[in-house]
Structures are given as structure tokens and as C-alpha cells.
N, C-alpha and C positions, 0 to 999 in steps of 0.2 A: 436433472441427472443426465451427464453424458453418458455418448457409448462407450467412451473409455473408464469409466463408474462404473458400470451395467459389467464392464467385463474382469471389472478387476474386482468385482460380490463377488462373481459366480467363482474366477479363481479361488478368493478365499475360502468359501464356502466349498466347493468340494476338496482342497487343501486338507482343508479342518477335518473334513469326514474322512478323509482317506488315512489322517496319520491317527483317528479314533477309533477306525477300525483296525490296523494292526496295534494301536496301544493296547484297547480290550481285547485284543483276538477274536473279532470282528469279523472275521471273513468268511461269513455265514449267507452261504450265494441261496439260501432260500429263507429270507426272509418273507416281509410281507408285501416284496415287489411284484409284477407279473413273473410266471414263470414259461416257458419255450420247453417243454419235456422233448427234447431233440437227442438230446446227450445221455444215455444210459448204462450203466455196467452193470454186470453180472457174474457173480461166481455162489456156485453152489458144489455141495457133494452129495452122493448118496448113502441114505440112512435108511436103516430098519423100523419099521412102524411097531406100536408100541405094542400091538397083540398081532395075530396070526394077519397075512395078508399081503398083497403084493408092495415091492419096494415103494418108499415116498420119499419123495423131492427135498433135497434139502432146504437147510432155508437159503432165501434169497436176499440178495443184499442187493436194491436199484437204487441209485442218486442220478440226476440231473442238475444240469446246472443250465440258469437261464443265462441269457445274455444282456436280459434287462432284469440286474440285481444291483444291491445297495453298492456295491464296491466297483463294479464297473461306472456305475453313474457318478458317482462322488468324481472317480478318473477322469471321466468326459468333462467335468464341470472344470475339473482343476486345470487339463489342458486346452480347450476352448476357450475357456478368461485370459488364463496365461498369454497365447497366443494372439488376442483381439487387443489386450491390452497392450501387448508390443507393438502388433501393426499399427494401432489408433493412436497411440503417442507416438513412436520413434520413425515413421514411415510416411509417405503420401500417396498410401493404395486408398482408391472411392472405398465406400461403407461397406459396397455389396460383394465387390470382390475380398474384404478383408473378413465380414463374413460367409463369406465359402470357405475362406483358407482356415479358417477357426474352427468352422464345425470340421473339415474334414479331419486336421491334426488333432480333435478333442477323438473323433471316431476312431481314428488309429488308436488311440490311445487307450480309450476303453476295449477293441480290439484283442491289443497286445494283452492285456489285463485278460480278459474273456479267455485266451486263448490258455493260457499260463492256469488259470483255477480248470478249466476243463481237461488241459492234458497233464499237468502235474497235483495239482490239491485236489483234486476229485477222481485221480488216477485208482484203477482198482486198490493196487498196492498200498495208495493211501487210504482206503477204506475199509481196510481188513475189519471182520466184523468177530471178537471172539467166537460167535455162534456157527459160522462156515467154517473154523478149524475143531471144532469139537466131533471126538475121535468115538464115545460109545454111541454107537448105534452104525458105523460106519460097514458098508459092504466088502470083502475084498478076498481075492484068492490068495489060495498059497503058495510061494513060490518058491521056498524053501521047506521041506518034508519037515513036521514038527512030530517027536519019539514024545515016548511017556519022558514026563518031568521034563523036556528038554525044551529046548529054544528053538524055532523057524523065521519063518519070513514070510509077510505079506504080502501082494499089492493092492491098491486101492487108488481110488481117483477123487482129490479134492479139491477145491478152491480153480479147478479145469486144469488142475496137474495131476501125471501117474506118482503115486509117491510109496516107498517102502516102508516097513516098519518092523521091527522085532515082534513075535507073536510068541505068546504061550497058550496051550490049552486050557480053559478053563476048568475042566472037570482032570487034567494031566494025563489025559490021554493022546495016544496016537493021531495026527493027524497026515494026510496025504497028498503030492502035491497036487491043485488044479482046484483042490475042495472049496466050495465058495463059504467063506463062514462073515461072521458079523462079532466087529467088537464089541464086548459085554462090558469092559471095565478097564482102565488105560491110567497104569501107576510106573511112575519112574522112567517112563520110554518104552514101556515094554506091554503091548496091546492081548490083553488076556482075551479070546474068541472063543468061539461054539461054530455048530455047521450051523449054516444055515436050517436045514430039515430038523435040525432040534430048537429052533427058536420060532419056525411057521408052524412046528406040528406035521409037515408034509411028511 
């Protein structure tokens, strides 16, 4: 087997896995490769605990992405062959320098890839998690005065955004603006709440 053999496997070979991994939708950066926990997000909000007690943590949504995963390496292979195999047939660089120039343009290349699932496919945004936007149990004042039967306004903080919402009181009473309440039940766009001090017992 030549080195020009040797580089045009490894081309095919990671080819093959790269266009297998977007056929199946593959691009599943934590597989059963090593992982690098270097890259992490986070977005949470706060919620009411289920009986009397101090506020608790929403839930948390963490991903990482390693930079030695299937889909990066598959890249590296595809552009290191690609590359060795051009210098080695169409060229007259020595062996050693045309492997430098291979690995380094395979390393870009997984690089560029690594760079692209870490800041865009693994971007919070892309990882919304249903469970970080779920609205009962959610903390939040009121920023518009809510009358008997009537409609107010909220604030509240989720997903590490201040966000508003339509509130109604739950029992159809009065409520005040500043009053800290918690959403009980959330139909239609419109956040049915309590005070606080009637859901801790305080």
C-alpha cells in the first residue's frame, strides 16, 4: 500500500461518515467519543416548590460539546486524505512536509466543524428545553394593578430573560402592584396567580 492509498482510505472513510451523519441526523457531538466538558449553557428560571419553602432552581438545561466527537473526526479524516492525496499524486513535496500540510488542513477543518456545532447547534437557542419555558410554578411581580375579575400584568424572569405576561387572579380577587405572586395555572396566554404568602403559608 502507498502513501497515496493510505490517504485516499482515510478520505473515503471519513467522506462516507460525514455524509451518514447528516443523512441520519447524526450529528450527535456526544456520542461514545471522548468528551472535553469545556463548552456549557445554561438557562433556567424560577419556580415555586411544591409545598411551603424557600424559592427552588429551575430546571437546568447543560450540553457540552467535545471537540473529539464523531462528526469532527469523520471531517479530519475526510480533509487530511483529500489533501495528502493531492500532494502525493499531483505534486513533488518530500513525504514529511506533505504530511504537515495534511494534518494541519484536516485540523482546520475539524476546527471549522467544532466551531460551527459549538456556537450554532449547541447554541442555547438551539436547545430550548420545553421544561425552562414551563410557566406554573413561575415567580413574578405585578406590574400592572390586577381588580376583581380583571386582567393585570406580570414580570418575571426565564430562560435569563425579564419577560411579561397577562395575569389573572386566581381566587378573582384584587391584586396590588409590586405584590410577588406565583403562577398556579397558565391557559390561553393568560397566567392565573396567587400571592406568594398564600402558597408558602407565610
Amino acid at each position: 500500500m502507498t502513501w497515496s492509498d493510505f490517504y485516499l482510505i482515510c478520505f473515503a472513510v471519513g467522506f462516507l461518515f460525514s455524509l451518514l451523519s447528516f443523512v441520519a441526523g447524526g450529528l450527535n457531538v456526544h456520542g461514545h467519543w471522548p468528551h472535553v466538558h469545556g463548552l456549557h449553557f445554561h438557562s433556567g428560571a424560577g419556580h415555586a416548590p411544591a409545598s411551603g419553602g424557600p424559592p427552588a432552581h429551575g430546571h437546568a438545561s447543560n450540553q457540552s460539546v467535545s471537540p473529539f466527537n464523531f462528526f469532527t473526526i469523520a471531517v479530519f479524516l475526510a480533509w487530511f486524505g483529500g489533501t495528502g492525496y493531492l500532494l502525493t499524486r499531483y505534486s513533488t513535496i518530500v513525504f514529511a512536509l506533505a504530511l504537515a500540510i495534511s494534518t494541519a488542513v484536516g485540523l482546520i477543518g475539524a476546527s471549522i466543524v467544532f466551531v460551527f456545532l459549538a456556537k450554532v447547534l449547541m447554541s442555547p437557542e438551539a436547545l430550548m428545553d420545553p421544561a425552562d419555558y414551563e410557566m406554573v410554578g413561575v415567580i413574578g411581580r405585578i406590574s400592572s394593578p390586577i381588580r376583581e375579575t380583571g386582567t393585570g400584568e406580570i414580570i418575571y424572569s426565564q430562560a435569563g430573560s425579564r419577560r411579561a405576561c397577562p395575569a389573572r387572579s386566581e381566587d378573582s380577587i384584587a391584586i396590588e402592584r409590586d405584590a410577588e405572586v406565583v403562577v398556579t395555572r397558565y391557559e390561553k396566554g393568560i397566567a392565573y396567580i396567587r400571592r406568594w404568602e398564600e402558597v408558602t403559608g407565610e
